[in-house]
Backbone atoms as SQL, in Angstrom:
CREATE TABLE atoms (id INTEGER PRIMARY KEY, chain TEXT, resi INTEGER, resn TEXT, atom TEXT, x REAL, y REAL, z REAL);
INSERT INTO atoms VALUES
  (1, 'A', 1, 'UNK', 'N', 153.366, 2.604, 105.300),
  (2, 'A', 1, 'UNK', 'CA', 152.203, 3.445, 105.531),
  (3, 'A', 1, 'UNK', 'C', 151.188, 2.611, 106.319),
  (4, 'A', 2, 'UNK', 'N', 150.625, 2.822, 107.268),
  (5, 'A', 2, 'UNK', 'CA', 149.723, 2.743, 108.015),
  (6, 'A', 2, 'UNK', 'C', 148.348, 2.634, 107.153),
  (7, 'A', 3, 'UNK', 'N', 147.682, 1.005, 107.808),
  (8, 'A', 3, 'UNK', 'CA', 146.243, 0.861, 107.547),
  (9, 'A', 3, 'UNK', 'C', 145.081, 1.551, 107.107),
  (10, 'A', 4, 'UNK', 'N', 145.178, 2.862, 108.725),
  (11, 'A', 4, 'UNK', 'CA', 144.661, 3.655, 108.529),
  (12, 'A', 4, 'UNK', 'C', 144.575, 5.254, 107.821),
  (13, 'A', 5, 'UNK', 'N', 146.137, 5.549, 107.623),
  (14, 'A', 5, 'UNK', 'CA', 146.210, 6.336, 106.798),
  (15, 'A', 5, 'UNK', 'C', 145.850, 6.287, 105.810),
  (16, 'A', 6, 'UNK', 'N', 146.012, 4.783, 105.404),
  (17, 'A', 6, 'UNK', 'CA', 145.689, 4.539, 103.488),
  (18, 'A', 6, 'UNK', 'C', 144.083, 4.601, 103.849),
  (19, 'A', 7, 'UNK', 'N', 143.724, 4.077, 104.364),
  (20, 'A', 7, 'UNK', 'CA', 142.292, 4.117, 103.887),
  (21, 'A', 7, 'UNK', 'C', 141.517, 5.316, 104.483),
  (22, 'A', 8, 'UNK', 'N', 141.938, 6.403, 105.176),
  (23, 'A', 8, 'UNK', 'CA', 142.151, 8.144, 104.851),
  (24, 'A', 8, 'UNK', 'C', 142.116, 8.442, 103.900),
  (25, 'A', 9, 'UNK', 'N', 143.083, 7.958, 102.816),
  (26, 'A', 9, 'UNK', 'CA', 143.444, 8.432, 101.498),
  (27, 'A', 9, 'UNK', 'C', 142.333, 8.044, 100.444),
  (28, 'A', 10, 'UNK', 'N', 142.312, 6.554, 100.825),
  (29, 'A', 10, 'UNK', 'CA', 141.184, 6.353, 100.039),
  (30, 'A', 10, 'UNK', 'C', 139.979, 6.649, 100.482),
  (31, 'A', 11, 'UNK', 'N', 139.445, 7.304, 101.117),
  (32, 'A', 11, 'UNK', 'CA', 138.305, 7.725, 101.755),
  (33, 'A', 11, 'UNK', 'C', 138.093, 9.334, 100.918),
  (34, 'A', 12, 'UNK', 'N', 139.325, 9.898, 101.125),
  (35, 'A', 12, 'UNK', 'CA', 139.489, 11.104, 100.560),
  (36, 'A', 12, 'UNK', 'C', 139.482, 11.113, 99.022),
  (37, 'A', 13, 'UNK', 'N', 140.307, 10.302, 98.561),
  (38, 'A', 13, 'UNK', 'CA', 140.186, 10.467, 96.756),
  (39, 'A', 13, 'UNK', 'C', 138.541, 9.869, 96.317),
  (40, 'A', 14, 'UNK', 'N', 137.974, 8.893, 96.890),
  (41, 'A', 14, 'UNK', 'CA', 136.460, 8.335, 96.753),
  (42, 'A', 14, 'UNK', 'C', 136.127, 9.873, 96.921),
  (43, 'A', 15, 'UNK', 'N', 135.844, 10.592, 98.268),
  (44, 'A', 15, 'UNK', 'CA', 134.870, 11.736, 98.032),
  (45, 'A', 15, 'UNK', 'C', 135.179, 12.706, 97.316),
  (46, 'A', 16, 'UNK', 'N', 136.836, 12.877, 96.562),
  (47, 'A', 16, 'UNK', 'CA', 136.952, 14.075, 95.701),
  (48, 'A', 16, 'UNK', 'C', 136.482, 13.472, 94.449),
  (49, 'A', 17, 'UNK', 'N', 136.379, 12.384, 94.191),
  (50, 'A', 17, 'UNK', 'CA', 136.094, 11.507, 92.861),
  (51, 'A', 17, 'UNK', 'C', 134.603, 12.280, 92.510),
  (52, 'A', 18, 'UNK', 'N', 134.033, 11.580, 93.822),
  (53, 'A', 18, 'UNK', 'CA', 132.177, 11.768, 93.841),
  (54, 'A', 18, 'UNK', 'C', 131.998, 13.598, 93.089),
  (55, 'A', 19, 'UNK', 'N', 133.336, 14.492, 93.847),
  (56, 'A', 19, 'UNK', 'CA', 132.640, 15.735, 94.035),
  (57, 'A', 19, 'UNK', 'C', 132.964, 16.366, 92.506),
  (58, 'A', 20, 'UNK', 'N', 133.657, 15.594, 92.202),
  (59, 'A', 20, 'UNK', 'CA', 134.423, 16.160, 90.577),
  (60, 'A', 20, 'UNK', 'C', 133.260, 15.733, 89.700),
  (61, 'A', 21, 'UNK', 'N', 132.686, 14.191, 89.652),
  (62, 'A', 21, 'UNK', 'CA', 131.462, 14.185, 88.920),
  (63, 'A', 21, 'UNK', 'C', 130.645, 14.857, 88.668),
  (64, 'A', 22, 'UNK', 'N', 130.230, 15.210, 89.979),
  (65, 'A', 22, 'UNK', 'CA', 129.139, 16.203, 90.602),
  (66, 'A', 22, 'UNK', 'C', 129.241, 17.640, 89.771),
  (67, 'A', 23, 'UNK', 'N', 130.270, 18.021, 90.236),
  (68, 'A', 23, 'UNK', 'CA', 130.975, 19.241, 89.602),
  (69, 'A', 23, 'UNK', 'C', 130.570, 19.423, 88.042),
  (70, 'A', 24, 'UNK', 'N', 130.942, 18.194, 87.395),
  (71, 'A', 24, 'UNK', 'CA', 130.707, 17.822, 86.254),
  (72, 'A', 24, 'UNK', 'C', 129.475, 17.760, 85.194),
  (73, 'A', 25, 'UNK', 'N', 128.623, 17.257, 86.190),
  (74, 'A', 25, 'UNK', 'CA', 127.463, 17.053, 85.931),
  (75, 'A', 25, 'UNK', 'C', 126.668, 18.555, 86.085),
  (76, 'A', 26, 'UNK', 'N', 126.824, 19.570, 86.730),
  (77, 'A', 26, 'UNK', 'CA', 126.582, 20.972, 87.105),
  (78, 'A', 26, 'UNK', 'C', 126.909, 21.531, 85.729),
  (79, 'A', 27, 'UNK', 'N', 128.056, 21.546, 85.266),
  (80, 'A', 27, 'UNK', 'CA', 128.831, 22.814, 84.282),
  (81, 'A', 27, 'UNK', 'C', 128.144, 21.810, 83.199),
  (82, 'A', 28, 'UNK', 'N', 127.945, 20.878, 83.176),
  (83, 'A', 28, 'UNK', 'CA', 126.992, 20.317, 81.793),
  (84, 'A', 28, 'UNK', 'C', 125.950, 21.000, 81.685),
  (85, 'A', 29, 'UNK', 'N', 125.106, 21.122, 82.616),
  (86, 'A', 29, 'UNK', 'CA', 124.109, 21.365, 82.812),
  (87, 'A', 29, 'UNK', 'C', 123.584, 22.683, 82.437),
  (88, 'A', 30, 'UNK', 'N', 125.112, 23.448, 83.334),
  (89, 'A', 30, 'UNK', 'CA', 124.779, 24.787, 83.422),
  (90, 'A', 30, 'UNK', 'C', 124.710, 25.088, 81.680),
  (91, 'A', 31, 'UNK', 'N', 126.070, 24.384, 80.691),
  (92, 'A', 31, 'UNK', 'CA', 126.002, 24.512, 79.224),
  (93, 'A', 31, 'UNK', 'C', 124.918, 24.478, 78.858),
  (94, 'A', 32, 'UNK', 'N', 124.186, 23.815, 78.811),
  (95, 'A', 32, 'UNK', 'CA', 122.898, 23.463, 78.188),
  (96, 'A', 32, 'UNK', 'C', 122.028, 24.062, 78.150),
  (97, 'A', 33, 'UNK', 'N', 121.327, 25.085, 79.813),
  (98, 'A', 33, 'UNK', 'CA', 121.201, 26.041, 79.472),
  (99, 'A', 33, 'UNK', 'C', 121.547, 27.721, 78.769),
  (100, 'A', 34, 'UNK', 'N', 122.854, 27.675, 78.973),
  (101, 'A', 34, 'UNK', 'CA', 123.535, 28.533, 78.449),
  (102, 'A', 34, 'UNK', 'C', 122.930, 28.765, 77.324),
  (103, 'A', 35, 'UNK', 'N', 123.063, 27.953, 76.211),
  (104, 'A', 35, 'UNK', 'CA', 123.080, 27.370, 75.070),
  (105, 'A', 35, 'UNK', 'C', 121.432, 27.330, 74.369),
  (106, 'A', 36, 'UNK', 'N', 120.524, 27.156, 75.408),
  (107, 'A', 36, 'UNK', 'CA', 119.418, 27.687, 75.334),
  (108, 'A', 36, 'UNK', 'C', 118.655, 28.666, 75.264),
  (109, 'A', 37, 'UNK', 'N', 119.592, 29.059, 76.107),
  (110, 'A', 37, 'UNK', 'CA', 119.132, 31.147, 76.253),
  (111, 'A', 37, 'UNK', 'C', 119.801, 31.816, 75.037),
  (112, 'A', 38, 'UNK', 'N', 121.015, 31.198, 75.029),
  (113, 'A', 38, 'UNK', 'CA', 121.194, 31.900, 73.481),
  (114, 'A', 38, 'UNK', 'C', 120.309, 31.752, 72.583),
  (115, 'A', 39, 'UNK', 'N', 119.897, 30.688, 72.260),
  (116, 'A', 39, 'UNK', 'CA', 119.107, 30.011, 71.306),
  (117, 'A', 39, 'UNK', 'C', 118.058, 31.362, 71.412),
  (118, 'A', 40, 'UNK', 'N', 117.472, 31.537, 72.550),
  (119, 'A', 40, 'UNK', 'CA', 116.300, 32.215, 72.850),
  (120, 'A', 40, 'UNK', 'C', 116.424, 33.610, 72.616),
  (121, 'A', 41, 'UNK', 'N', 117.663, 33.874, 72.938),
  (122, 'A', 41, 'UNK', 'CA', 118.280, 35.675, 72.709),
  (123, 'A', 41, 'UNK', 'C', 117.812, 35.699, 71.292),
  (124, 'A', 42, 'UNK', 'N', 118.560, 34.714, 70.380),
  (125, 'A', 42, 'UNK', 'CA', 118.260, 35.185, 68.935),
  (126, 'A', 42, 'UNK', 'C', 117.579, 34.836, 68.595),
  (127, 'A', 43, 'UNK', 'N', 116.604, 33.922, 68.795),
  (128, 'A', 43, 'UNK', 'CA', 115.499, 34.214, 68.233),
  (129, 'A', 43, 'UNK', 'C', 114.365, 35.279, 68.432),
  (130, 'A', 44, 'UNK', 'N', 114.837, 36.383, 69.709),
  (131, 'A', 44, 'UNK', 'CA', 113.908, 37.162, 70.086),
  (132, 'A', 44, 'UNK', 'C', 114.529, 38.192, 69.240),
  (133, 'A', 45, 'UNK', 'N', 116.227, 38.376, 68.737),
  (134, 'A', 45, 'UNK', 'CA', 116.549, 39.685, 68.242),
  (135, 'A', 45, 'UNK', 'C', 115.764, 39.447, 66.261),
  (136, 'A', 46, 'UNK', 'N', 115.884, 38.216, 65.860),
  (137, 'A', 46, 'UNK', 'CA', 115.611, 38.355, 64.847),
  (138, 'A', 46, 'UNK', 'C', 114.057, 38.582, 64.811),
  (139, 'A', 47, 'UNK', 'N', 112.836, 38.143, 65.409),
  (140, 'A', 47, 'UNK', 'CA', 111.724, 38.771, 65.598),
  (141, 'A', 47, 'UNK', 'C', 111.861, 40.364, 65.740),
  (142, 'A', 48, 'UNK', 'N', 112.709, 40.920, 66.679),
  (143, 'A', 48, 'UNK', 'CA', 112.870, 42.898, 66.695),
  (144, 'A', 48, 'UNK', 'C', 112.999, 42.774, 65.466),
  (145, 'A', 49, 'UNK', 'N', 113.979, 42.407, 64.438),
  (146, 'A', 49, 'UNK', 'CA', 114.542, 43.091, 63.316),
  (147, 'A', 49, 'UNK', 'C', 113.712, 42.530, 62.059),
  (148, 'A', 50, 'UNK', 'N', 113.052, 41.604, 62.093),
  (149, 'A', 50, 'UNK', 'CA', 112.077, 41.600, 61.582),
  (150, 'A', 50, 'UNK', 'C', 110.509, 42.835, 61.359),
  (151, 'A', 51, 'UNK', 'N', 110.070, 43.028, 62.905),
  (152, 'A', 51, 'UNK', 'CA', 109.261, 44.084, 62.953),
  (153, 'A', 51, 'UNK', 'C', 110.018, 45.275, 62.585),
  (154, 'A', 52, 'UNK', 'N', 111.272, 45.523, 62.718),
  (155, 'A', 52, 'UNK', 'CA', 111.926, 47.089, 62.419),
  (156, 'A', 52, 'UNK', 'C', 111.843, 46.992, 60.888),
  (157, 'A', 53, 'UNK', 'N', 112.451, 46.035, 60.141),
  (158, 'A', 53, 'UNK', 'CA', 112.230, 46.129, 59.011),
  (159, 'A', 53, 'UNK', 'C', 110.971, 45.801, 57.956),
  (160, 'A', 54, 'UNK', 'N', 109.759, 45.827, 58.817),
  (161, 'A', 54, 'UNK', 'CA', 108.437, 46.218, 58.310),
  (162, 'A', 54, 'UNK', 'C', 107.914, 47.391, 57.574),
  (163, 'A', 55, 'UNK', 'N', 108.516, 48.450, 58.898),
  (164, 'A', 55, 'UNK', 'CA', 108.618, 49.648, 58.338),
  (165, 'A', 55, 'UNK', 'C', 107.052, 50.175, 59.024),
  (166, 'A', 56, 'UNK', 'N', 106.550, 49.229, 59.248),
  (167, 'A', 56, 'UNK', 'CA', 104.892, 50.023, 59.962),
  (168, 'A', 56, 'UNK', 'C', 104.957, 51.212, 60.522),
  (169, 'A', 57, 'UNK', 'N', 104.565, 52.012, 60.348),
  (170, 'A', 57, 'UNK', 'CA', 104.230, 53.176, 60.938),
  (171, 'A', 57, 'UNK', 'C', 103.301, 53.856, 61.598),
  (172, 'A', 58, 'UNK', 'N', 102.098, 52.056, 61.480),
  (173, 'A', 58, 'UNK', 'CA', 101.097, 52.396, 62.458),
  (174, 'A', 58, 'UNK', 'C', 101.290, 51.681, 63.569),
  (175, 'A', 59, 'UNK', 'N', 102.372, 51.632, 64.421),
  (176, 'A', 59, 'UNK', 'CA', 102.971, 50.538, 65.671),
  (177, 'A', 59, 'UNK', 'C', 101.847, 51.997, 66.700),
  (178, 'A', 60, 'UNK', 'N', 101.416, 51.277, 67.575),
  (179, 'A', 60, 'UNK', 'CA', 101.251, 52.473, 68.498),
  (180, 'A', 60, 'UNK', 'C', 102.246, 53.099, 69.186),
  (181, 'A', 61, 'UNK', 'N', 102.876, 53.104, 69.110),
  (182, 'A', 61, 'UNK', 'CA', 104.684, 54.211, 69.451),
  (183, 'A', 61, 'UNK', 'C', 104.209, 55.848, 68.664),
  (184, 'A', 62, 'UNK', 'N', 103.620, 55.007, 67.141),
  (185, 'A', 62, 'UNK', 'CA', 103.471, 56.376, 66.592),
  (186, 'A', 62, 'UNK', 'C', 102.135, 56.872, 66.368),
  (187, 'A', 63, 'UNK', 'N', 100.908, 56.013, 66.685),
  (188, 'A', 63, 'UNK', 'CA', 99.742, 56.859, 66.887),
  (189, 'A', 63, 'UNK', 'C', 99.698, 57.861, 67.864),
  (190, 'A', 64, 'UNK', 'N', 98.340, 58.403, 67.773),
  (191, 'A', 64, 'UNK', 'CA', 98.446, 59.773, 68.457),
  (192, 'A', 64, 'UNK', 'C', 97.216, 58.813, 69.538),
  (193, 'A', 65, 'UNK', 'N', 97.612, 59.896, 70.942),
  (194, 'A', 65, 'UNK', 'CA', 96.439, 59.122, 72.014),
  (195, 'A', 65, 'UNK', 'C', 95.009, 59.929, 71.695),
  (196, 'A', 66, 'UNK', 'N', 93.720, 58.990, 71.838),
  (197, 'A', 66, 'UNK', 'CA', 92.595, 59.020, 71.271),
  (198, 'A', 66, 'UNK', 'C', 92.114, 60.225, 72.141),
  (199, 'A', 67, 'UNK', 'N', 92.758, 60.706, 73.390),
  (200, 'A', 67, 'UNK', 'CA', 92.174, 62.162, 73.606),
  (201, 'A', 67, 'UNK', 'C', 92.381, 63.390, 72.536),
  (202, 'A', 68, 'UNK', 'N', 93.459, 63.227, 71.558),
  (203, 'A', 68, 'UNK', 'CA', 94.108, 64.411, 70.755),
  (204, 'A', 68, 'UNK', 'C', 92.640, 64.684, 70.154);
C-alpha cells in the first residue's frame, strides 16, 4: 500500500473519529434535555390534577361575566 493512500486512510478514520464524538456529544445532550422536558411535562400535569381535584367551583371558567 502506498504512502499516500495510508495516510488517506488515516486522514479519513481521524475525521470519522472526530465526527462520531461529535455525534456523541449531540445525542447526550439532546438526552438531557429530553429528560428535562419530561421532568417539566410532569410536573405541569400533576399541578392540572392537583387544581382538578380541588374541586373549586369558583375558577373563572365558571363565574358569570360581570355584565350579567
Amino acid at each position: 500500500m502506498s504512502d499516500d493512500r495510508l495516510t488517506d486512510l488515516e486522514t479519513r478514520l481521524t475525521y470519522q473519529e472526530d465526527q462520531i464524538e461529535a455525534l456523541n456529544k449531540t445525542v447526550y445532550q439532546q438526552q438531557q434535555e429530553i429528560e428535562r422536558l419530561q421532568a417539566f411535562c410532569e410536573a405541569l400535569a400533576r399541578q392540572l390534577r392537583a387544581l382538578a381535584d380541588t374541586g373549586n367551583d369558583r375558577t373563572p371558567a365558571h363565574e358569570r361575566p360581570p355584565h350579567y
